[in-house]
C-alpha positions in Angstrom: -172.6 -63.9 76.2 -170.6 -61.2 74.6 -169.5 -59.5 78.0 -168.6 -63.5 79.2 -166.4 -63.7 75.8 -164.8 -60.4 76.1 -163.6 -61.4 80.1 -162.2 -64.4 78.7 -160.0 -62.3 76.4 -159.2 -59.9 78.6 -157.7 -63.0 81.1 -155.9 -64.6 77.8 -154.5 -61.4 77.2 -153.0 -60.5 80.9 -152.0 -64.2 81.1 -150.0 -63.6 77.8 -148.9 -60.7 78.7 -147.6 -62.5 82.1 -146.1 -65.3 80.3 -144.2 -63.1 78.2 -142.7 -61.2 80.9 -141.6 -64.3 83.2 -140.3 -65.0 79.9 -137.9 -62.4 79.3 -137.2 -62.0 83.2 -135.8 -65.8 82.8 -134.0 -65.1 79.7 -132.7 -61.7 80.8 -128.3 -62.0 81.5 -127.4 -61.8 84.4 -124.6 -59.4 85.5 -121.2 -59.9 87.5 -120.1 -57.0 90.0 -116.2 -58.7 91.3 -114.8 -57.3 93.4 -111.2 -57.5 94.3 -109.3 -55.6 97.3 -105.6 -55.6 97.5 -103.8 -57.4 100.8 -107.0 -57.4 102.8 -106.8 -60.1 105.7 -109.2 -62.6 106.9 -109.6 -60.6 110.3 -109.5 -57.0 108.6 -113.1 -56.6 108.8 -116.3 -56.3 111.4 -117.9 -59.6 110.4 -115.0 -61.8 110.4 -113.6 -60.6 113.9 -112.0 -56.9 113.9 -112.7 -55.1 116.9 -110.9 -52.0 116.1 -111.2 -51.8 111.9 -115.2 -50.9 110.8 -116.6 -52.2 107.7 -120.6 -51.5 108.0 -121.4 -52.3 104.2 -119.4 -55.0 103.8 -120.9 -56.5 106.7 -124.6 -55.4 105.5 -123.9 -57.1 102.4 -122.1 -60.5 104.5 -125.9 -60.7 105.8 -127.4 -61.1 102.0 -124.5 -63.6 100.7 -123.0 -66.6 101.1 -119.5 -66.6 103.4 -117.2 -68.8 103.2 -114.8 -69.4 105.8 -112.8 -71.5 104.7 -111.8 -69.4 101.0 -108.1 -69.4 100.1 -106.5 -67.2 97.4 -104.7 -68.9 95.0 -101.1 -68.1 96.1 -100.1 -66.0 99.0 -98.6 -63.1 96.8 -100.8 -61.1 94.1 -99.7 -61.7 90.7 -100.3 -65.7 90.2 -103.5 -64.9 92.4 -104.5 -62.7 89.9 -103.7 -64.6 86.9 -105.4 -67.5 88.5 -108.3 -65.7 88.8 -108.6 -64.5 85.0 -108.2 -68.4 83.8 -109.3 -70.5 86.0 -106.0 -72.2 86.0 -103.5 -73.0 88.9 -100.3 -70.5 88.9 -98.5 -73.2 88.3 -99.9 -74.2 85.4 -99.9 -70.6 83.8 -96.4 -70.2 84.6 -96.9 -67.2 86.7 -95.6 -68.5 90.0 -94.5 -65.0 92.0 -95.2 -60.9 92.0 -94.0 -59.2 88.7 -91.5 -58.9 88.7 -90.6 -60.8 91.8 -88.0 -60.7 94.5 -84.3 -61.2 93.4 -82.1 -61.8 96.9 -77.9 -61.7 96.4 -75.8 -65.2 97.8 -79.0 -67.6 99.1 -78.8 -71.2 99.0 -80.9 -71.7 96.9 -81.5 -70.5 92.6 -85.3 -69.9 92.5 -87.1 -70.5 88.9 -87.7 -67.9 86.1 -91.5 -67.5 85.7 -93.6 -65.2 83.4 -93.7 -61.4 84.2 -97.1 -61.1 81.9 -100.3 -63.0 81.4 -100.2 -64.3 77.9 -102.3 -63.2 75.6 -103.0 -66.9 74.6 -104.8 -67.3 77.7 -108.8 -67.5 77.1 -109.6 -65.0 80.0 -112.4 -64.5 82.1 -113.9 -61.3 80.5 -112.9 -62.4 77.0 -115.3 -64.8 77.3 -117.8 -62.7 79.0 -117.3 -60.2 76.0 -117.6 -62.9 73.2 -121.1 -63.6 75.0 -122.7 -60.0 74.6 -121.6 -58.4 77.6 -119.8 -54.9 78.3 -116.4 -55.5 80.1 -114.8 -53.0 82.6 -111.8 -52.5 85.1 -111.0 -50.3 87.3 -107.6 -50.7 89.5 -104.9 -52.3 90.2 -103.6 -55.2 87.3 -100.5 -56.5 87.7 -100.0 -58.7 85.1 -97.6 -57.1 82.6 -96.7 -54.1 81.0 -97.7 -52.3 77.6 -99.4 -54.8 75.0 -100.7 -57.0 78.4 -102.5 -54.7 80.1 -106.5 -55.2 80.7 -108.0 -53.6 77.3 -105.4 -56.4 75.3 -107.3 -59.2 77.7 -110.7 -58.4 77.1 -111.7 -55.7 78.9 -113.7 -52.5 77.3 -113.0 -50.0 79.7 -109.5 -49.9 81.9 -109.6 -47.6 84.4 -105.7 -47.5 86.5 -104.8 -51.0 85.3 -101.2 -51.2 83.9 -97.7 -53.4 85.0 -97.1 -51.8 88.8 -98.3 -53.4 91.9 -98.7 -50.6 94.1 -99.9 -46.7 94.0 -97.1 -44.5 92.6 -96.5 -41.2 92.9 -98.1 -39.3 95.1 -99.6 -42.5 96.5 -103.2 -42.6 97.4 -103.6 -39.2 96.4 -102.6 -37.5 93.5 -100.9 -37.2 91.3 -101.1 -40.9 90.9 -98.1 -41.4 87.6 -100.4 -43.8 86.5 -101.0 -43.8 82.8 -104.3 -45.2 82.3 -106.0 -42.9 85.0 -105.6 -38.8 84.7 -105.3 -37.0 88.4 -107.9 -36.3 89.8 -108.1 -33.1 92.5 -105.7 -32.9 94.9 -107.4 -34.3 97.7 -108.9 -37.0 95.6 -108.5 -40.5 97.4 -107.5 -43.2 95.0 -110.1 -45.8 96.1 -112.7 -42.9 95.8 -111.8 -42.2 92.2 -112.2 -45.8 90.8 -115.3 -46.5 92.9 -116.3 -43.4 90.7 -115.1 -44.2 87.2 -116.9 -47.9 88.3 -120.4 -45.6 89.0 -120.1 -43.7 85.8 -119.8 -46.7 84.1 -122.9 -47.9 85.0 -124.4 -45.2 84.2 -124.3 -46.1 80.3 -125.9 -49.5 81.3 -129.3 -49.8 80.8 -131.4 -53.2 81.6 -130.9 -54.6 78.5 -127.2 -55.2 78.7 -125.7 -57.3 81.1 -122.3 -56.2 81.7 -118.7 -57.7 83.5 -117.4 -55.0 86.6 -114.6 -55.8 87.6 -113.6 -53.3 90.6 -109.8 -54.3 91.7 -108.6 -51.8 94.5 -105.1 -50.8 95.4 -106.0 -50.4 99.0 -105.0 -51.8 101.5 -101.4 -52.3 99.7 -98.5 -50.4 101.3 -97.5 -47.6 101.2 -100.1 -47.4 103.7 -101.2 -43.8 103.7 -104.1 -42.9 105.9 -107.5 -41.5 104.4 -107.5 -37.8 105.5 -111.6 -38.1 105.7 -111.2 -40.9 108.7 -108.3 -40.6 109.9 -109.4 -38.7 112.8 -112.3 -41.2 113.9 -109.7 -44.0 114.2 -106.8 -41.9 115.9 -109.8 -41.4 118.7 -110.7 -44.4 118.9 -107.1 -46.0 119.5 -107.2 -43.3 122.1 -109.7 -45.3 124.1 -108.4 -49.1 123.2 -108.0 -50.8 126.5 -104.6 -51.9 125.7 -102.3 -50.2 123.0 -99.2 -52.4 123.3 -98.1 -53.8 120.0 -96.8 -57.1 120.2 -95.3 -59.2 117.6 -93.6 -62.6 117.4 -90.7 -64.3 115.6 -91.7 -66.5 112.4 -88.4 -67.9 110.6 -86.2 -64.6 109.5 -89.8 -62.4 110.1 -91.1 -60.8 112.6 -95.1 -60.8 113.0 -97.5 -58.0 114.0 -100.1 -59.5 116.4 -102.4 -56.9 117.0 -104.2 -54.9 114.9 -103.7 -51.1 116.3 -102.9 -49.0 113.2 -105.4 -46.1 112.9 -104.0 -45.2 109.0 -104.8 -48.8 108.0 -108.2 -48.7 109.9 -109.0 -45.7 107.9 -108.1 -47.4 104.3 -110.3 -50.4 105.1 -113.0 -47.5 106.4 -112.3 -46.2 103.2 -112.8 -49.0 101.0 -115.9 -50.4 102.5 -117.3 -46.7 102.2 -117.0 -47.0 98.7 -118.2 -51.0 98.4 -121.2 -49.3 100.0 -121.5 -46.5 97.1 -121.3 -48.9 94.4 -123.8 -51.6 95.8 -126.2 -48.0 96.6 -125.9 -47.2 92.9 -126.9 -51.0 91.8 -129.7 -50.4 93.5 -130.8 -47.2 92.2 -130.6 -48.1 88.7 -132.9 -51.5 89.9 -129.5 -53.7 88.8 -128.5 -54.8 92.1 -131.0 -58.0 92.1 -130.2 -59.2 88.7 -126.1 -59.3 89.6 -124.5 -61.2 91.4 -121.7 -59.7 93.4 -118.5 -61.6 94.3 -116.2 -59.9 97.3 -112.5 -61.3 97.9 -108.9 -60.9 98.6 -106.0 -61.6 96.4 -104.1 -62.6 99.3 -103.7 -62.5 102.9 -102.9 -59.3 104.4 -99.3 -58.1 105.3 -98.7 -59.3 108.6 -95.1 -60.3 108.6 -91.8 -58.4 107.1 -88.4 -59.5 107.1 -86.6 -59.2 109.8 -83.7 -57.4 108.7 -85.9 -54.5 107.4 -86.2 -52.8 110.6 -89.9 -52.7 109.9 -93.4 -53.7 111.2 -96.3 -55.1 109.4 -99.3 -53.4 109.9 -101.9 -55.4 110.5 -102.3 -58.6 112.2 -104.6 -61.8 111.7 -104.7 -63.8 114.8 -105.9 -66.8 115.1 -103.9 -67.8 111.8 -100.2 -67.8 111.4 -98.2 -65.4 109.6 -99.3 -63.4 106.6 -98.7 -62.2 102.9 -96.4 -64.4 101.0 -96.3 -67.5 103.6 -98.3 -70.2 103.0 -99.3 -70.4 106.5 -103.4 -70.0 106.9 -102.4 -66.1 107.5 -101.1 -66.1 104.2 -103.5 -67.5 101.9 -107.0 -67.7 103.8 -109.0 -64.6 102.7 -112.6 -63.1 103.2 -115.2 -64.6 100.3 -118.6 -63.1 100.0 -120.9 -64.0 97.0 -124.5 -62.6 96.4 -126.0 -64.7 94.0 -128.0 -62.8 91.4 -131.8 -63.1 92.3 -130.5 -64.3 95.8 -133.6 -64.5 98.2 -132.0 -66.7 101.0 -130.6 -65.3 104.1 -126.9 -64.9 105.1 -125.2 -68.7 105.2 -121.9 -70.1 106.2 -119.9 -72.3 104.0 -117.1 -74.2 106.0 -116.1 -76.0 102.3 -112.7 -75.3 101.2 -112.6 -72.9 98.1 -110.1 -71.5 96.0 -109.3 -68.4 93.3 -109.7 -69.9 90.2 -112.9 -71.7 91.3 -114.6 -67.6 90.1 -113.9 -68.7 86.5 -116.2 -71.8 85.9 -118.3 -70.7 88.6 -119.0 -66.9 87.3 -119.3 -68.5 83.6 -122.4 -71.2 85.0 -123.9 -68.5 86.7 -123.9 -66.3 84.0 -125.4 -69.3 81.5 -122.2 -69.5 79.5 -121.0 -72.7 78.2 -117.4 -73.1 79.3 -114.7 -74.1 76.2 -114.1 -77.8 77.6 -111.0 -78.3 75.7 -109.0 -75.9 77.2 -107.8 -76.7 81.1 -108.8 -75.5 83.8 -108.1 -76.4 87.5 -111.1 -74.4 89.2 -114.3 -75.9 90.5 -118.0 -74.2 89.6 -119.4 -73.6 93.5 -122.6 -73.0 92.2 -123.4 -76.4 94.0 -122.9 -74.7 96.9 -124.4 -71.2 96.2 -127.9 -72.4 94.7 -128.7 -76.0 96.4 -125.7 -75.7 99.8 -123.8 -79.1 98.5 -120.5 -80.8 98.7 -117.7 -79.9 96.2 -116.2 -83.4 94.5 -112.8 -82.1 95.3 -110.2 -83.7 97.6 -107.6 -81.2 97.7 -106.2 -78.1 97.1 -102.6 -76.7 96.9 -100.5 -73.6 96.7 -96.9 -73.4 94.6 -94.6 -70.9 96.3 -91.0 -71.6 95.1 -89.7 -68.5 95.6 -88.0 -65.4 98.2 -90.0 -62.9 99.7 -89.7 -59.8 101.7 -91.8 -60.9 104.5 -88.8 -63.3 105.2 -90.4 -66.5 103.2 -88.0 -68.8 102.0 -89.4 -71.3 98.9 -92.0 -74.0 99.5 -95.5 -75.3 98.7 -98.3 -76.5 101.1 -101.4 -78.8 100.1 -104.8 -79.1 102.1 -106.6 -82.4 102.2 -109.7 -82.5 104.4 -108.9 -81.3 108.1 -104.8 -81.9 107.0 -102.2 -79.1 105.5 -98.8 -80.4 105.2 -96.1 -77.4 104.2 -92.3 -78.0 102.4 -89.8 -75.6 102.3 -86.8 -76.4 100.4 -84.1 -75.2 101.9 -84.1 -77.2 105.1 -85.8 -80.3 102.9 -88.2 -80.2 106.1 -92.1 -80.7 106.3 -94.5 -79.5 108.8 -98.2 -81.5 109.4 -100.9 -79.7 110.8 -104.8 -80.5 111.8 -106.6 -77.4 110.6 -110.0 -78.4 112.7 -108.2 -78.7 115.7 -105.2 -75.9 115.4 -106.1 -73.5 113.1 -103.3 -71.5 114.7 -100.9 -74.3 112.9 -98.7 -74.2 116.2 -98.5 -77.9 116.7 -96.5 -79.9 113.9 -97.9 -83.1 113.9 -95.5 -84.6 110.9 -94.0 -86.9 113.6 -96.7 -88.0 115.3 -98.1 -88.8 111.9 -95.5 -89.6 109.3 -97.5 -91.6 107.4 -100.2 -89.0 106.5 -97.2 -86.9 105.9 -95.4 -88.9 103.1 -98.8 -89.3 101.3 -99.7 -85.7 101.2 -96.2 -84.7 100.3 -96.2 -87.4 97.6 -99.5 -86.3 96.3 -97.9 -82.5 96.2 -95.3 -83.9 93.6 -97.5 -85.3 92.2 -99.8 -82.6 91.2 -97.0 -80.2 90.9 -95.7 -82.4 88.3 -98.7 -82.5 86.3 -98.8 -79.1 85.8 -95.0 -78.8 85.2 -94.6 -76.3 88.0 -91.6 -75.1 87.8 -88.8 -75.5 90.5 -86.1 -74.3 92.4 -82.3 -75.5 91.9 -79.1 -75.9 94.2 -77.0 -72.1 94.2 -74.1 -73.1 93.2 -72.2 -69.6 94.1 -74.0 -69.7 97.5 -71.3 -67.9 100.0 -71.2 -69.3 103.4 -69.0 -66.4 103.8 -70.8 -63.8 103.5 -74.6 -62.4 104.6 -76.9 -64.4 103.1 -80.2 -63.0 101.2 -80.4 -59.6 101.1 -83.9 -57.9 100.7 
């Protein structure tokens, strides 16, 4: 009778014991690795399409995640992107509508709008809310989004790692010495995206299980100048050497000129690079038995930089075909980027989203993940995909649409596009002109269909005015000292 009691104990005490455990593994935090690379196109890697650029990890990891093919940053240049990212808000609506501090042209037709050169402070942003919820915030790269008093400690962030007001590697470039105040050089042959993968490892080295943490891993690479890894270099050079065909070709797009094929060894060797180091990061998740717990979000601020003005004298280096065009348009080249997102606990196999998603859909989405009640009264214009991540169902969201009222050097002249179902209308102002296109059947957008279908074309541009207005995007205005005389718009 007494041995009989004593089992039972014994099973009430493992079952306890069980209970509790389930327990805290249900209530434990769950971390957020994001990760953001600079430029990167839709076709810059092996499991979208490259043939000649090499991403091994990134493609591993593309096996274990959800990718969504149809992912769009929100604007085609880096700053708004950025911003929209941080607040879950539309650049219009945050008032950061171009690059800081932005492309000023001399005599063009016509005056485009002042907009913010700094996230305000006001802004509720992504990791100040992560950070009022228990977790350890860090950043590592490139920020963007204002000088002294802005930068990513004054927005929330614990640790900044290289995060201050420029948009590009200074300096010595890639290699040191970087003139970057909020990273010390490094040795001489230190690559940049080496050393913040590094400061990002070291980090989690002071994380232990019990608390969850915010990494937010934003690379320079693959923004010009482009300066080629000296560790890969040589493995791309060769293999250019054995490319069937090694004619660049490029094609006219307004006052650009596109790059068509993708046949630049230095870039290869940046994206080699950078997936080297994705690679080292998600290796030392694993090690310290984080990697299930997190989940791990892998983007583009924009698309890559396909097309330059023509005037420059200068070729893009990198190309995107099928899609149209590149950085700064707001052609599909411009705006459509790679999405990967490993849901923490993740146990399903890769899967393919075709649903149309957007940059400010990480705010709501990383704060439901993460159990964290959003503040409802302030705005937001991003959509939580955790629908889509945890149960594979459809967004209630009709449309989506990009701001753009500004010059840029890869020969862009101001606009805005919207995307409704299978239809993306574009305006550009100057000419007062639309264009229609069918994105199932032409994702190429080579066939304007605003005259075949000018009904479908007046509704979508009326429903861009509208939603433009009710963010009180700002606009662009006639020149009035616009010279007919002279050369226009000067880069």
């Amino acid at each position: 009778m007494r041995k009989n009691i004593k089992s039972v104990l014994i099973i009430l005490l493992v079952f306890c014991i069980s209970c509790t455990d389930k327990k805290e593994v249900k209530e434990k935090k769950k971390n957020i690795v994001f990760i953001l690379v600079d430029d990167l196109g839709w076709k810059d890697l092996g499991y979208t399409g490259s043939t000649f650029y090499e991403s091994p990890n990134i493609d591993a990891l593309s096996r274990e995640s959800i990718q969504f093919t149809n992912a769009y940053a929100s604007s085609s240049v880096c700053s708004p992107s950025r911003a929209a990212i941080l607040t879950g808000k539309h650049p219009a609506r945050v008032g950061i509508t171009d690059w800081i501090p932005g492309t000023r042209l001399k005599n063009t037709k016509l005056t485009t709008p002042e907009d913010l050169h700094e996230l305000p402070l006001k802004e509720l942003t992504l990791a100040e809310v992560f950070k009022s919820n228990g977790y350890k915030t860090f950043f590592a790269g490139k920020w963007h989004l204002g000088s002294e008093g802005y930068y990513p400690e004054n927005q929330g962030f614990d640790i900044n790692k290289g995060g201050y007001d420029k948009g590009g590697p200074r300096g010595g470039g890639y290699y040191p010495p970087y003139k970057n105040p909020k990273l010390k050089d490094g040795p001489k042959d230190e690559y940049l995206t080496d050393r913040l993968t590094t400061e990002s490892i070291n980090f989690l080295d002071t994380i232990d299980h019990s608390s969850p943490f915010l990494l937010y891993l934003s690379f320079y690479t693959v923004h010009e100048k482009i300066q080629a890894n000296n560790e890969f270099i040589d493995k791309f050079e060769d293999k250019l050497k054995h490319v069937e065909s090694q004619e660049k070709s490029y094609r006219k797009e307004g006052n650009g000129i596109t790059t068509l094929s993708q046949l630049n060894a230095k870039y290869a060797s940046m994206v080699y690079a950078m997936d080297n180091n994705v690679g080292r990061l998600i290796k030392k998740l694993k090690e310290k038995g984080l990697y299930e717990n997190t989940t791990l979000v892998f983007t583009s601020d924009n698309g890559s930089l396909t097309t330059l003005y023509k005037k420059r004298n200068k070729k893009a280096p990198t190309a995107v075909l099928p899609l149209r065009a590149g950085k700064g348009w707001l052609y599909e080249g411009g705006i459509r980027v790679p999405l990967l997102i490993k849901p923490s606990n993740y146990l399903g196999e890769a899967r393919i989203s075709e649903q149309p998603v957007v940059g400010h859909d990480f705010y709501p989405t990383l704060l439901a993940i993460a159990g964290i009640e959003r503040d409802a009264t302030i705005p937001i214009d991003g959509v939580d995909l955790s629908p889509i991540l945890q149960k594979n169902k459809s967004l209630d969201r009709e449309e989506l649409f990009w701001h753009f009222p500004h010059y840029h050097g890869s020969g862009w002249e101001p606009g805005a596009a919207i995307r409704q179902g299978k239809w993306k209308l574009i305006e550009f102002y100057e000419t007062n002109t639309v264009e229609l296109y069918n994105l199932t059947e032409d994702i190429s957008e080579s066939n304007d269909l605003s005259l075949k279908h000018p009904e479908i074309a007046t509704s979508l541009q009326n429903r861009l005015h509208e939603l433009q207005k009710s963010m009180n995007a700002n606009r662009v205005t006639i020149n009035p000292n616009y010279n007919t005389t002279i050369p226009e718009g000067t880069y």
